[in-house]
C-alpha positions as CSV (number, residue, x, y, z in Angstrom):
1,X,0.0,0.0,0.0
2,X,2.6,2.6,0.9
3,X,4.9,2.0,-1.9
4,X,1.7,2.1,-4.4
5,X,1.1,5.8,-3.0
6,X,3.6,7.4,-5.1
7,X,2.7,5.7,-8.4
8,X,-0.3,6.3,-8.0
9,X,0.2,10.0,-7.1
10,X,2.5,9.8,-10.4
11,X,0.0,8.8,-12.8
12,X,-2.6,11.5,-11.0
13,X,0.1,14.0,-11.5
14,X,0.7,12.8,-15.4
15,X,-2.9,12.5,-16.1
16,X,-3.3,16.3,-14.8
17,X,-0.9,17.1,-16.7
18,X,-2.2,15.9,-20.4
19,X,-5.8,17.0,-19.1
20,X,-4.4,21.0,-18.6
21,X,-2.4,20.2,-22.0
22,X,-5.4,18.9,-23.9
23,X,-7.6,22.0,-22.4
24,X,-5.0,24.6,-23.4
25,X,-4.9,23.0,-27.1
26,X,-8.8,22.7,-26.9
27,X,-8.3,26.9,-26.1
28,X,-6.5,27.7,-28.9
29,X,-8.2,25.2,-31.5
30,X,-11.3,27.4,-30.1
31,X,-9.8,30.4,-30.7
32,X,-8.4,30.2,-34.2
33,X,-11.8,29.0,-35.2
34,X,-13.2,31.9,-33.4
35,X,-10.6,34.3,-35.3
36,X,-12.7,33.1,-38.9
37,X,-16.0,34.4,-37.3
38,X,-16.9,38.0,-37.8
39,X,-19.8,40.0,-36.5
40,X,-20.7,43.7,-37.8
41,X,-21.1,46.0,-35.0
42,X,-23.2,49.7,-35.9
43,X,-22.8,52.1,-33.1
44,X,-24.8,55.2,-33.7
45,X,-23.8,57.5,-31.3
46,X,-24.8,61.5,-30.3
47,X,-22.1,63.0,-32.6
48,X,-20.6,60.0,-35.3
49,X,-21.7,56.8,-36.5
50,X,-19.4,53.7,-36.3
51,X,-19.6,50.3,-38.4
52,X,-17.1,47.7,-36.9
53,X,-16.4,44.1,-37.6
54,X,-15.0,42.0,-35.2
55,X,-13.8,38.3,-35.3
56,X,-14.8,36.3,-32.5
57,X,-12.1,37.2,-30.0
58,X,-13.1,40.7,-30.0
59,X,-10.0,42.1,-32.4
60,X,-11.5,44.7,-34.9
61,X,-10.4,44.1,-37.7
62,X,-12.4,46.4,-40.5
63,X,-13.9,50.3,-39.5
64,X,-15.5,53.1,-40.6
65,X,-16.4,56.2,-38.7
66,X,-18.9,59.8,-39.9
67,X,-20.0,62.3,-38.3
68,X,-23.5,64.0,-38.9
69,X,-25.2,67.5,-38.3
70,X,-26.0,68.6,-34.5
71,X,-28.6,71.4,-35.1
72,X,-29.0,74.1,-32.7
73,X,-31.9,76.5,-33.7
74,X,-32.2,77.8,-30.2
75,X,-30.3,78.0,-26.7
76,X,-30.8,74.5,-25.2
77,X,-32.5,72.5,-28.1
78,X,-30.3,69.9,-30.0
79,X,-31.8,68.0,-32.8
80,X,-30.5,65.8,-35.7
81,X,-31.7,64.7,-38.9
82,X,-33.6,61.5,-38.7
83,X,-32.6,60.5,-42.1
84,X,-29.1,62.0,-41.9
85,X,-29.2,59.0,-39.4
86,X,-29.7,56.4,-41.5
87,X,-27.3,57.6,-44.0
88,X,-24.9,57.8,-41.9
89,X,-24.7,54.0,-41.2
90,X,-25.0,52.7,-44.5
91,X,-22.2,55.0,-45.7
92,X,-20.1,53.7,-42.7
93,X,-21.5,49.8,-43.9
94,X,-20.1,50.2,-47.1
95,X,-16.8,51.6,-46.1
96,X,-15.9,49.3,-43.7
97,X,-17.1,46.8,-45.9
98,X,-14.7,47.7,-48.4
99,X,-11.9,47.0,-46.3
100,X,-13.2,43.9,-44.9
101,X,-13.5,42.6,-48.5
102,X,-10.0,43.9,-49.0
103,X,-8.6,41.5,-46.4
104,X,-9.3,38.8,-48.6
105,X,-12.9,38.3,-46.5
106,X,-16.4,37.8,-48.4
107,X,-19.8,39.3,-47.5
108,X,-21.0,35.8,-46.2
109,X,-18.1,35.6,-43.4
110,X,-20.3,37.9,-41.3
111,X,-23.0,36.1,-39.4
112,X,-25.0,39.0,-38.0
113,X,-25.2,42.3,-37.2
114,X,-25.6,44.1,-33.9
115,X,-27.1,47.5,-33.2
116,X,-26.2,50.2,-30.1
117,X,-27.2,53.4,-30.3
118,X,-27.7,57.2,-28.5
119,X,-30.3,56.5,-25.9
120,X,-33.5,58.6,-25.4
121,X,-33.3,60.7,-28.0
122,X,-37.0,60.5,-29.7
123,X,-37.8,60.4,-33.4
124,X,-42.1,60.6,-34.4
125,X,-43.1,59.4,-38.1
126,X,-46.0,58.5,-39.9
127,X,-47.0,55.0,-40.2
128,X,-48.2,55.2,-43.7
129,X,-45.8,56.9,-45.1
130,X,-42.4,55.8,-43.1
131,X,-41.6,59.8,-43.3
132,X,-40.5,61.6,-40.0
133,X,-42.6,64.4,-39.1
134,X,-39.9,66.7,-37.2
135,X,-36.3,66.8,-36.5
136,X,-34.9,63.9,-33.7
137,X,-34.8,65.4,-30.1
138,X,-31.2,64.5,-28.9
139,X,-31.4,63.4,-25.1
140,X,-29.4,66.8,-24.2
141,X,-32.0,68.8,-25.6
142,X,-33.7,71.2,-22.5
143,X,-36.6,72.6,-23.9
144,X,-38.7,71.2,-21.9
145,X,-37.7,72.2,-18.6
146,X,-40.4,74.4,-17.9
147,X,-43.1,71.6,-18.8
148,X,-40.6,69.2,-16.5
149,X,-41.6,71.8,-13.8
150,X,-45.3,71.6,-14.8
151,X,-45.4,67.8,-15.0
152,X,-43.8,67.8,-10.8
153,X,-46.6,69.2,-9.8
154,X,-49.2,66.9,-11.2
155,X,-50.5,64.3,-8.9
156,X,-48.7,60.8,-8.9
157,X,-45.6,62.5,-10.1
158,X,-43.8,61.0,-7.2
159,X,-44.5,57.3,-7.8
160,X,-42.7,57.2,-11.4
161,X,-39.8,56.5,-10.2
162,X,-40.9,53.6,-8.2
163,X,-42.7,51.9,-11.3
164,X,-39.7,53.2,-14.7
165,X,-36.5,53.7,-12.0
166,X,-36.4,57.6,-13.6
167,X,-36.6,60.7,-12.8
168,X,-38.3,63.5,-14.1
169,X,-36.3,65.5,-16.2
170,X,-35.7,67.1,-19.4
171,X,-34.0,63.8,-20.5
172,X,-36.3,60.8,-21.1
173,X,-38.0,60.4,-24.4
174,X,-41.5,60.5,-22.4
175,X,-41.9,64.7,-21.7
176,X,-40.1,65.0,-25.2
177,X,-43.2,63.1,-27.2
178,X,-45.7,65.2,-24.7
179,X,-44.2,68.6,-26.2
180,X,-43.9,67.5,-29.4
181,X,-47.7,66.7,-29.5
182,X,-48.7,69.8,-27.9
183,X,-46.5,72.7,-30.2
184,X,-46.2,70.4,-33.8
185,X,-49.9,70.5,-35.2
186,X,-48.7,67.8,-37.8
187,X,-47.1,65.9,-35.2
188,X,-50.8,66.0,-33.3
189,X,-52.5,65.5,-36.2
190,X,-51.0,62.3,-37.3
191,X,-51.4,60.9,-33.3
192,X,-55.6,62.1,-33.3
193,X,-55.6,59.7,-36.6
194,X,-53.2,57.0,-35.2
195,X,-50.7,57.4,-37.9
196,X,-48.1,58.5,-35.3
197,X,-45.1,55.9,-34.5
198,X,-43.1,56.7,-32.3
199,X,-39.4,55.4,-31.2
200,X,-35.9,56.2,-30.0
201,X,-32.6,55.7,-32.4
202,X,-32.2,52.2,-32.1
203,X,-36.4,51.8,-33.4
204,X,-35.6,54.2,-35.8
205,X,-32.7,52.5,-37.4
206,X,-34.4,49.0,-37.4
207,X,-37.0,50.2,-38.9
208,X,-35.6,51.3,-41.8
209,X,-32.6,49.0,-42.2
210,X,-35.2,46.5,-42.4
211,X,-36.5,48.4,-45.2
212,X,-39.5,50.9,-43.7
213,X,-42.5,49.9,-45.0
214,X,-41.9,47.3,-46.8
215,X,-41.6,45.1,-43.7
216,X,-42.5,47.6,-40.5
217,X,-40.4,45.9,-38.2
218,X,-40.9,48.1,-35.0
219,X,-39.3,47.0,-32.2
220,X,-36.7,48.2,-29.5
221,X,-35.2,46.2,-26.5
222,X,-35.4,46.7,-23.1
223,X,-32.5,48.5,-22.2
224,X,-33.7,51.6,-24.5
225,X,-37.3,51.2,-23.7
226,X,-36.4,51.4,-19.9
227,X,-35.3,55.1,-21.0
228,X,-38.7,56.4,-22.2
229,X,-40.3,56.2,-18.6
230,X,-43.2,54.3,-20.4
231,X,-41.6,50.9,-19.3
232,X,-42.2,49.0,-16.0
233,X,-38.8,48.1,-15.3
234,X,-39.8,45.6,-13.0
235,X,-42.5,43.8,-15.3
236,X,-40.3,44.8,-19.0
237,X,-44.1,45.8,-20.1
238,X,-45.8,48.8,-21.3
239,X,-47.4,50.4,-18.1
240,X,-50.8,52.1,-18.0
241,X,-50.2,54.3,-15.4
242,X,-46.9,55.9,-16.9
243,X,-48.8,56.4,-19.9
244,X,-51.8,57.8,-18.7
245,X,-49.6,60.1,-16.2
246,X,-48.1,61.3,-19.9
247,X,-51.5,61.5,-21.2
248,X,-50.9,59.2,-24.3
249,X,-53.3,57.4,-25.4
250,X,-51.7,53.8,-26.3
251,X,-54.3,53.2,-29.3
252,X,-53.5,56.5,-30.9
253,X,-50.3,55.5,-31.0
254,X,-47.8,52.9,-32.4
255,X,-44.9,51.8,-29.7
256,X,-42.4,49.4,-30.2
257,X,-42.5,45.8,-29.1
258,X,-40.4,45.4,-26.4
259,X,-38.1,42.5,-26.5
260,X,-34.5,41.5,-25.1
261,X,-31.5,42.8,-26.2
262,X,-29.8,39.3,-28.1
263,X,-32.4,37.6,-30.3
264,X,-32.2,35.8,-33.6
265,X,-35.4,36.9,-35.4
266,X,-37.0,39.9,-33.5
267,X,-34.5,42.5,-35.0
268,X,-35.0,41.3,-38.5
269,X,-32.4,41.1,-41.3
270,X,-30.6,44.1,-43.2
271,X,-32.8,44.9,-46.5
272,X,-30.2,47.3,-47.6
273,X,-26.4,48.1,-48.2
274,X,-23.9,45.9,-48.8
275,X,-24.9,43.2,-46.1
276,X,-28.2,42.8,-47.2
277,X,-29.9,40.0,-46.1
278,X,-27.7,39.9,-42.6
279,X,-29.3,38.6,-39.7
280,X,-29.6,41.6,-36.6
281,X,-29.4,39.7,-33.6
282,X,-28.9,42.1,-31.2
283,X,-30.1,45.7,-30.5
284,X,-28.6,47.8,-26.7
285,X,-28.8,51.3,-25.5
286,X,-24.8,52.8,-26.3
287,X,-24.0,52.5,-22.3
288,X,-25.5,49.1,-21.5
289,X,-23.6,47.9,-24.9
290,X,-20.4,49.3,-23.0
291,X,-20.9,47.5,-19.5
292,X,-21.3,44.1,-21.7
293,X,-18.5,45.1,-24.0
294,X,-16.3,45.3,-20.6
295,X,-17.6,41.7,-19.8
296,X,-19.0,43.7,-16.9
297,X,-21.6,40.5,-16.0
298,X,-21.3,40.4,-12.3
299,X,-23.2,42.4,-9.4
300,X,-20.2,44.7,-8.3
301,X,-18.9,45.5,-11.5
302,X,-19.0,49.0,-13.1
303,X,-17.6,51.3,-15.7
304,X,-17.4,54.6,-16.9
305,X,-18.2,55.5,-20.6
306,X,-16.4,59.6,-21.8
307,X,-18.2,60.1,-25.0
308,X,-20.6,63.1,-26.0
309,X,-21.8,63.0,-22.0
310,X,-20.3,60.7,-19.5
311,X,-22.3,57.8,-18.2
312,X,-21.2,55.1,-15.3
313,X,-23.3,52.0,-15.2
314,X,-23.0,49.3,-12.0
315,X,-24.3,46.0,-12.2
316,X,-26.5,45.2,-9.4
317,X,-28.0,41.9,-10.3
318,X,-31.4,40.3,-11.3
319,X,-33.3,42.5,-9.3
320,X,-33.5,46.7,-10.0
321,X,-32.7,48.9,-7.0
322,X,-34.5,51.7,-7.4
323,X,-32.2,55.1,-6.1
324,X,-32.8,57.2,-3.0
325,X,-29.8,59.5,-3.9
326,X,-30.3,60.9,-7.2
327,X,-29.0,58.3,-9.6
328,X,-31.7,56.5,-12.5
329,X,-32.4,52.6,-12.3
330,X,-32.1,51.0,-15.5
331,X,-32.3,47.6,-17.9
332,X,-28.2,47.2,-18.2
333,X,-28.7,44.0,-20.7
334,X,-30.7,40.7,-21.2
335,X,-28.9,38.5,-23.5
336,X,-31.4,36.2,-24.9
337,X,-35.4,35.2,-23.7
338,X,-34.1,32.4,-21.9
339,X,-31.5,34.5,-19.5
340,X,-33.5,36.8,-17.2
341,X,-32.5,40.6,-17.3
342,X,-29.7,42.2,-15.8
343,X,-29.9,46.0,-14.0
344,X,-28.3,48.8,-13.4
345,X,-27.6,51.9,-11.2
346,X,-26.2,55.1,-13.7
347,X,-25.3,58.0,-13.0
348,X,-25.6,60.5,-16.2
349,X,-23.6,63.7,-16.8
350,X,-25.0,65.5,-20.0
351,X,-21.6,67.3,-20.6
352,X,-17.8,65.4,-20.9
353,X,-16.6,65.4,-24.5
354,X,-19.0,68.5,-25.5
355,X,-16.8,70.2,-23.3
356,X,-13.3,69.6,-25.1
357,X,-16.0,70.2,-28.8
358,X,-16.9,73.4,-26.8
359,X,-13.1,74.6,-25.9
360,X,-12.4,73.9,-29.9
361,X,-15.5,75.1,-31.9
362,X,-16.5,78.0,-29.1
363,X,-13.7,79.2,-28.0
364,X,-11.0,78.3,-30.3
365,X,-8.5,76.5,-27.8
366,X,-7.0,73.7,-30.3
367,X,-8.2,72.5,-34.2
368,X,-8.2,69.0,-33.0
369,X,-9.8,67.6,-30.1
370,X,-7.4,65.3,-29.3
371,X,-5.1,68.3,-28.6
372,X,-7.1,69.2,-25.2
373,X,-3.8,67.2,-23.4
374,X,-1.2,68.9,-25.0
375,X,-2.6,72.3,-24.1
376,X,-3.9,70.5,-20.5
377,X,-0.1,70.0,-19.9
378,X,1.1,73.1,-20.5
379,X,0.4,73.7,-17.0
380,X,0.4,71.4,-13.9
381,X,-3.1,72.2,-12.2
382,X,-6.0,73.8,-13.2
383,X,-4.4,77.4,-11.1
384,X,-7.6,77.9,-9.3
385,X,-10.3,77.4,-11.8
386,X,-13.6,75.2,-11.6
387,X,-15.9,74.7,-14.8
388,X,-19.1,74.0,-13.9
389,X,-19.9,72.6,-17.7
390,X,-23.6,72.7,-16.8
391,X,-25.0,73.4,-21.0
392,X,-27.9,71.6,-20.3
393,X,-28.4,72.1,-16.9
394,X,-26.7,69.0,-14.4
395,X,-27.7,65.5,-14.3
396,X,-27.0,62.8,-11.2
397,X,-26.7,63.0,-8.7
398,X,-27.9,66.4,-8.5
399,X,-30.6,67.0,-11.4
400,X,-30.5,71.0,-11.1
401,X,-32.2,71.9,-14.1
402,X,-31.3,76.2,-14.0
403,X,-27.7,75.8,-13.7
404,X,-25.8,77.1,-16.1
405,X,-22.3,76.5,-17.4
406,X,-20.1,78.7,-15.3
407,X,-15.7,79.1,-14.5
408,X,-14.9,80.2,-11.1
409,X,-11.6,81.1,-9.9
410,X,-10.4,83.2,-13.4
411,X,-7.5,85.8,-12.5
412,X,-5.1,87.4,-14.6
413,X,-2.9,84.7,-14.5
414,X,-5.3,82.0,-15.9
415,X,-4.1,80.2,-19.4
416,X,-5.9,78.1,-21.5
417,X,-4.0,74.9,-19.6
418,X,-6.0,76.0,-16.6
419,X,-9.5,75.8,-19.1
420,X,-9.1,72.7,-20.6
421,X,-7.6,70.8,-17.3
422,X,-11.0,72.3,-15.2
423,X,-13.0,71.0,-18.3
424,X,-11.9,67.6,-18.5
425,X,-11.9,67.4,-14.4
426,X,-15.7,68.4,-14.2
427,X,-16.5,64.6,-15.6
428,X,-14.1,63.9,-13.2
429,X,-15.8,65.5,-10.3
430,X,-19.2,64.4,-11.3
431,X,-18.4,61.2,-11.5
432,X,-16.9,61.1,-7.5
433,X,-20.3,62.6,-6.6
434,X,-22.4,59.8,-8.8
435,X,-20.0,57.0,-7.2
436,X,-20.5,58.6,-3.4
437,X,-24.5,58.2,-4.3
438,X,-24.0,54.2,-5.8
439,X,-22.4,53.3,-2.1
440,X,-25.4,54.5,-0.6
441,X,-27.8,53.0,-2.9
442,X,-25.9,49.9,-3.0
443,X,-23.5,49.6,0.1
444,X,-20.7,48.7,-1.8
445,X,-17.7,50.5,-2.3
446,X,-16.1,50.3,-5.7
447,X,-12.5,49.0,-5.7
448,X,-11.9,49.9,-9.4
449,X,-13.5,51.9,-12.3
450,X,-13.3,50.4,-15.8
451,X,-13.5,53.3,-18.1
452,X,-13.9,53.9,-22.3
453,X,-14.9,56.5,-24.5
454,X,-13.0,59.0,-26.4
455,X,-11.6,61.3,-23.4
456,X,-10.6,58.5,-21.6
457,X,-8.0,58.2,-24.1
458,X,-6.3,61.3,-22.2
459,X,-3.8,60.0,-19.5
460,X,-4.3,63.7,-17.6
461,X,-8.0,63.0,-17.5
462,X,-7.9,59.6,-16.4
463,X,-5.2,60.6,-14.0
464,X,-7.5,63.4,-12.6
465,X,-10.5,60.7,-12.2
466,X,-8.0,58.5,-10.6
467,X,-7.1,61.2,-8.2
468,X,-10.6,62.8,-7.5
469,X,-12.1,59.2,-6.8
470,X,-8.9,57.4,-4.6
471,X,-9.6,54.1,-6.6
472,X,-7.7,53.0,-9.5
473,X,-8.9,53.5,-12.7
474,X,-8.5,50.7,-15.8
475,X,-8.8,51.4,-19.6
476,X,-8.4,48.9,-22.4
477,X,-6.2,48.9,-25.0
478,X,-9.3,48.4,-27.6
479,X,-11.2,51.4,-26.9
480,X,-14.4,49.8,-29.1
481,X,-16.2,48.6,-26.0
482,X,-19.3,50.1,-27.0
483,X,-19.3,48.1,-30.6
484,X,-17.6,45.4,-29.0
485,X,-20.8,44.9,-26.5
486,X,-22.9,45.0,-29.5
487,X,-21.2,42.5,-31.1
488,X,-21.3,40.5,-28.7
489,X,-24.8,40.5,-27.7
490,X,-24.9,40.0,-31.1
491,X,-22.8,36.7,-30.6
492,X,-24.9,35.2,-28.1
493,X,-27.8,35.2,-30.1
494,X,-26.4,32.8,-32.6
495,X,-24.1,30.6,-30.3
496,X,-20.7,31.9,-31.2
497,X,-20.8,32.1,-27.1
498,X,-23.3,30.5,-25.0
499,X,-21.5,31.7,-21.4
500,X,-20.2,34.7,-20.1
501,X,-17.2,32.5,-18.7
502,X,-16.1,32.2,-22.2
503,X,-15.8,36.0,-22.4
504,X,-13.6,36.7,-19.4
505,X,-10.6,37.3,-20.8
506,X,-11.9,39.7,-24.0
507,X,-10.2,42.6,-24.6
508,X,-7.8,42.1,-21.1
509,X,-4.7,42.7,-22.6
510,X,-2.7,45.5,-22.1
511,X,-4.8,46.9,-19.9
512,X,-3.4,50.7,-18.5
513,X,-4.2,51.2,-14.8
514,X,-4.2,54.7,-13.8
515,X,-3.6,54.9,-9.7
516,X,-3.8,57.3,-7.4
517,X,-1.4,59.9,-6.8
518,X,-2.9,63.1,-5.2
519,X,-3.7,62.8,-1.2
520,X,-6.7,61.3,0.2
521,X,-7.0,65.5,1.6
522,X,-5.9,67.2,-1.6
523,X,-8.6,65.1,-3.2
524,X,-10.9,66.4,-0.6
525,X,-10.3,70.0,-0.9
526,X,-10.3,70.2,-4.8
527,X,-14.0,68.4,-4.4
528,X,-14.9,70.5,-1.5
529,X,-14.4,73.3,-4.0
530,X,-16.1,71.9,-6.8
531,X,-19.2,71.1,-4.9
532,X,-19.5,75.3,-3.5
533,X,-19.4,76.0,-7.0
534,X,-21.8,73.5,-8.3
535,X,-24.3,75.5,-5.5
536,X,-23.6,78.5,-6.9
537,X,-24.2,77.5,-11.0
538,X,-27.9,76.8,-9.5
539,X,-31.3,79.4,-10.2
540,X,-29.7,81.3,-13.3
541,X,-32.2,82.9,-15.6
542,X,-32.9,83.3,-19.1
543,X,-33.6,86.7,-20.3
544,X,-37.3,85.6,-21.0
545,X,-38.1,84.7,-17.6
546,X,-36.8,88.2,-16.2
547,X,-39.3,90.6,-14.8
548,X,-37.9,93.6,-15.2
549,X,-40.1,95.8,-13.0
550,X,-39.2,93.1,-10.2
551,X,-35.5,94.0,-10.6
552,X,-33.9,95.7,-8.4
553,X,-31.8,99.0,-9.6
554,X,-30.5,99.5,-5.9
């Protein structure tokens, strides 16, 4: 018996040995069969429009990028195009396609096509003619703050948030259909007849890359219908009492299906373009695309998107927790029927990368966005000055709807350096006041903050966030995470992955951890400041709400 031990502790020991050897060959037999697999991602976002196509490890390996109109008739509105929209992704389609065909690839190596998109922002057409009947509402758009003020007031107000996890606020699509049907008389018009659909970006595009009329494929998934505050977010249905609050009448008017985000059939297949005939599996709001795109699949987990506006998402499981400090409960992703959904806490901040497009198109500072770190590190602080970039008012946690963008702390001695570090550190600060309001609501303190997006490409930013929040901050090498969650959501639907536990090492290489440098007290004091000044951006007034016999001359 004793001497038997060691053989037989031997041949355990060899056996373990060929079973690790035969799973790491299994791995990489998987992988290089996973590197002939390609899925198109189209993220639409506030500013550009994105086509991707990955393989099935995540690489990109063909892109095309456009940008589109913002149109500003008036302080505060922000609308686009509706068709511009559309255009914009099958010109990006076709580009990207070009390349991928270069490669030596053909049309039927791609296996489907997923969809992320701006969130909230609310596009009306008419049924019968597949024509929009005004301008998209992008979600920064304020003109309806005085109606948000209005709506307060009315009874129930209160128990929204309870039943959609929102606010009220100038930002869901819900308050922008209610002014569109009270000031556009054809927009009214086509609702009293029940010609009026209605959707947000990711409808939209569906809609017609399924080829409008011809097929009236009208459908969203739950993690943008969760933004309209018509959704119940804990039932995934319609509600009657968020539409009737809203006064819409649900047979005067055609809403998307709601469905989950990964499907094979709901979406459709492309009817145009150069991938015509491509199944969409998989359609996500552009911040719950990110959290999947950072494999960001267990409670605890968070990140930190720096695009157009800034937007961190945190996991917190199967069941929603609605907010008690100022941050929106959400739909973060549900992968297929079969799975059940996945929530979110978020804190939004309407201004992050508009800031560093303000700095160059307002005030001149650089040609090139991507300059805002050169001229950031011309000096070594911000000397003094805070940029409350409050354009369309301030999000979570504080929802202040009157503030306005506002710089304290300008002397003589201020540079642009100063400018463009306070900018970028206003995401920065916002963010440390949206993750103080996530412990609360969840009692959990965050260890580490994933981050993507455009300014997170900025080591002096991400530096600043690391400093402002005392936690370290991560970024990926592939920046893509928003097209990469599309993709795969996308994936799931048609079995290229069937568990998350296959994902967990996507897009984990080369990973750049920003720690923290500044003092736990200098950290203090520079948000001590920050928040005096975020106080005193609040109760500005526009012109038009001036009384001037009220005013006093002193």
């Amino acid at each position: 018996m004793a001497s038997d031990r060691p053989r037989e502790t031997s041949i355990n020991v060899t056996e373990t040995h060929d079973g690790d050897r035969s799973l790491i060959q299994d791995e990489r037999r998987r992988k290089d069969n996973l590197k002939d697999r390609f899925i198109g991602a189209i993220d639409q976002g506030t500013t550009s429009t994105r086509f991707i196509i990955f393989d099935g490890t995540g690489v990109p390996v063909a892109s095309y990028q456009s940008e589109f109109r913002q149109i500003h008739e008036k302080p505060g509105w922000h609308e686009q195009d509706p068709k511009e929209l559309v255009a914009s992704v099958e010109k990006c389609m076709e580009e990207a396609m070009k390349a991928f065909l270069a490669l030596g690839h053909s049309k039927s190596d791609i296996e489907a096509i997923g969809i992320t998109s701006q969130r909230e922002t609310t596009i009306v057409w008419d049924w019968e003619t597949g024509e929009p009947l005004y301008n998209a509402i992008a979600w920064p758009d304020t003109r309806t703050k005085n109606l948000v003020r209005e709506l307060k007031g009315k009874e129930g107000a209160d128990d929204l948030i309870n039943i959609c996890g929102l606010p009220l606020s100038t930002y869901p699509s819900s308050v922008t259909l209610v002014w569109l049907l009270r000031n556009n008389p054809e927009v009214k018009k086509a609702y009293d007849e029940g010609r009026l659909a209605f959707g947000t970006v990711d409808t939209w595009l569906l809609y017609n890359l399924n080829g409008g009329r011809e097929n009236n494929v009208h459908v969203t998934d739950v993690t943008n219908a969760s933004r309209t505050m018509f959704m119940n977010l804990h039932e995934l249905r319609y509600d009657d009492r968020l539409l009737n609050f809203f006064e819409i009448d649900k047979e005067k008017i055609r809403l998307p299906k709601i469905v989950p985000s990964s499907d094979p059939k709901e979406f459709g297949r492309l009817a145009i373009g150069p991938l015509r005939g491509t199944p969409i599996t998989s359609c996500l709001g552009d911040q719950s695309a990110a959290l999947v795109g950072h494999c960001a699949f267990t409670p605890g987990s968070a990140k930190n998107t720096y695009g157009t506006g800034c937007f961190l998402l945190y996991n917190v499981g199967e069941k929603p927790v609605i907010s008690k400090h100022g941050l929106l409960a959400t739909v973060a992703f549900q992968l297929g029927a079969h799975r059940k959904p996945i929530y979110a806490l978020e804190g939004s901040i309407a201004v992050a990368g508009s800031g560093i497009s303000f700095l160059m198109n307002n005030l001149g500072f650089f040609r090139d966005s991507r300059k805002v770190s050169e001229v950031a590190a011309t000096v070594p602080d911000n000397g003094g000055c805070v940029f409350v970039t409050a354009f369309s008012g301030l999000f979570a946690p504080y929802w202040i709807d009157d503030a306005k963008g506002t710089i304290f702390g300008i002397t003589q001695h201020t540079q642009r350096g100063h400018i463009a570090r306070a900018t970028m550190e206003a995401a920065c600060f916002q963010t440390k006041a949206i993750l103080d309001a996530m412990e609360k609501d969840s009692g959990h303190k965050l260890s580490e903050l994933a981050v993507d997006g455009g300014m997170s490409n900025s080591d002096i930013c991400m530096q600043s966030q690391a400093d402002i929040i005392q936690i370290p901050v991560e970024r990926p090498s592939m920046h893509e995470t928003t097209a990469l969650g599309a993709a795969i959501a996308a994936g799931f639907a048609i079995d290229i992955w069937t568990t998350f536990d296959e994902l967990k090492h996507m897009n984990r290489a080369n990973t750049t951890t920003f720690e923290p440098i500044l003092s736990p007290q200098e950290s203090a004091k520079m948000y001590k400041q920050w928040s005096k000044a975020v106080e005193m951006s609040r109760g500005w007034l526009d012109t038009s709400e001036i009384d001037p016999d009220s005013t006093d001359s002193g």
